[in-house]
C-alpha positions, 0 to 999 in steps of 0.5 A: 524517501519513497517508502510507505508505512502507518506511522503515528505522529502522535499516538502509534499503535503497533500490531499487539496494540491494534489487536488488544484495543479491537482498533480494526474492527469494523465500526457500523456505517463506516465499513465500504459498500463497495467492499463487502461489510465483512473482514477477509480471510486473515492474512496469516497464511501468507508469505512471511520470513521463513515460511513457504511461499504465498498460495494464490487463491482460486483464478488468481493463478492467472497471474503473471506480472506485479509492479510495486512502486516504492519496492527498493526498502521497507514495505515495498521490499517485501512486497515484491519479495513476497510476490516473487515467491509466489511465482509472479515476474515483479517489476521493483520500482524505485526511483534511484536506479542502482538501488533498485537494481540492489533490490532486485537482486536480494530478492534473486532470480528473474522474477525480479526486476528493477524499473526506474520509476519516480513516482513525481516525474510524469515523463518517466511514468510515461516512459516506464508504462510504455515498456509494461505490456500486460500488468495484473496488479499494480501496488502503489507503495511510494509514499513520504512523511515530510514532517510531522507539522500540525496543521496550523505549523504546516507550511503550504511546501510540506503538503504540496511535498507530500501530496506530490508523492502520496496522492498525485503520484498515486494517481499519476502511476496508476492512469499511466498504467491502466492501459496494461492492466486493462489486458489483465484478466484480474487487474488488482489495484492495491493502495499502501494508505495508513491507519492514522489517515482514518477521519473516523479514528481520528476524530476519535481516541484512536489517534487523538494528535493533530500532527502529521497533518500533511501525511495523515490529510494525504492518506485520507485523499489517497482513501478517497481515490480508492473509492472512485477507483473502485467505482470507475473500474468495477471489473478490478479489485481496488483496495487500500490497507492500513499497514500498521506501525512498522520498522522502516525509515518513514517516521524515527517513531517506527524505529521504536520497539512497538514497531512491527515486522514489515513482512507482515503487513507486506503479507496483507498487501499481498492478500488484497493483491491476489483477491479472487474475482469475487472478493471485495473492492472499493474497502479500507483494510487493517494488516490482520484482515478487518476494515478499518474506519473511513 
């Protein structure tokens, strides 16, 4: 399944859980020095259900054309939906092309547009980049949760699966990409990571289970590519999120009732999606706007 969400395989935490236990706030020396050392503006303002449509900040207005990887349910969904409010033109990826097809359409209008792309297939990355003249901001989203192994269960066929989607289709997208973004005046880059790849948190007591090994280790390297990104690409705004725990089809434990509302943690991606030129890049960001543990 190409879908991205923070899920636990052990303990989870949903939004009322992170803001209760403090788990977003910025423990010292872990925050990035690339990313400035402060939490950004909170993402409330943003587009959720409802609500107006997301403002852009500042020269963020420039902004014309999104691509979403992973956008034809969950997160992605709504993503792309937020980013179409806003007056973007947003290619829906997916890698089932009626599906995204589907997508599109619930989001309604022209600014949505479905673009068949199968995050593990380099011919067809190739093929949808061709077609993408000028990209402003690109979400990587895609992602999958094979099993929730320890790692001493793991098969060696789980993590290749997971990181085949989670790291490499990642990286895979976004240099196929790069030409485009690089005629952007405002290239964003925004990684959909989870809470529960944090090496900090997890050698702590925020996420004490050792399951999950695969997906959790994935986000961990997806963190890392942030970083470099954000160090080869100075002129962009590299950053990931950690969504929090929500309703989507990842894991049966974000079925469950702490499970929060995918929109709003689709709200903090759009926030870091549509930064200012002088926001920060190269951090790891919780849905309510504080740095999360490396």
């Amino acid at each position: 399944m190409q879908v991205q969400q923070e899920a636990a395989p052990g303990q989870v935490r949903g939004p009322t859980q992170v803001a209760q236990q403090g788990l977003g706030q910025r423990v010292p020396g872990e925050a990035s020095q690339l990313g400035a050392r402060h939490a950004i503006a909170p993402f409330v303002a943003l587009s959720v259900p409802g609500t107006a449509a997301t403002t852009l900040p500042g020269s963020c207005h420039e902004l014309s054309t999104a691509l979403v990887t992973g956008a034809n349910k969950g997160i992605g969904w709504h993503i792309a939906r937020q980013l179409a409010e806003a007056g973007l033109t947003v290619l829906v990826g997916s890698r089932d092309p009626g599906r995204g097809a589907e997508a599109a359409a619930r989001i309604g209008g022209d600014p949505a547009r479905p673009l068949v792309l199968d995050v593990t297939d380099g011919a067809g990355i190739a093929a949808a980049a061709a077609g993408v003249e000028r990209l402003d901001i690109l979400v990587n989203n895609a992602g999958v949760m094979v099993d929730g192994a320890t790692a001493p269960e793991a098969s060696v066929e789980s993590f290749r699966r997971t990181y085949e989607t989670n790291v490499f289709g990642a990286l895979a997208v976004t240099n196929a990409f790069l030409p485009a973004l690089r005629r952007s005046a405002h290239p964003r880059i925004v990684n959909i990571s989870s809470g529960t790849g944090s090496l900090g948190w997890s050698a702590g007591e925020e996420f004490p289970s050792a399951g999950g090994a695969a997906y959790r280790s994935s986000k961990a390297a997806l963190n890392a590519l942030t970083i470099f990104y954000a160090r080869a690409l100075p002129e962009f705004r590299v950053n990931a999120l950690a969504p929090g725990l929500r309703r989507t089809d990842l894991a049966p434990r974000a079925a469950s009732a702490a499970a929060g509302d995918p929109a709003e943690a689709a709200a903090a991606a759009v926030r870091l999606a549509t930064l200012p030129d002088d926001g920060p890049t190269g951090g790891f960001y919780s849905w309510d706007g504080t740095p999360a543990a490396w």
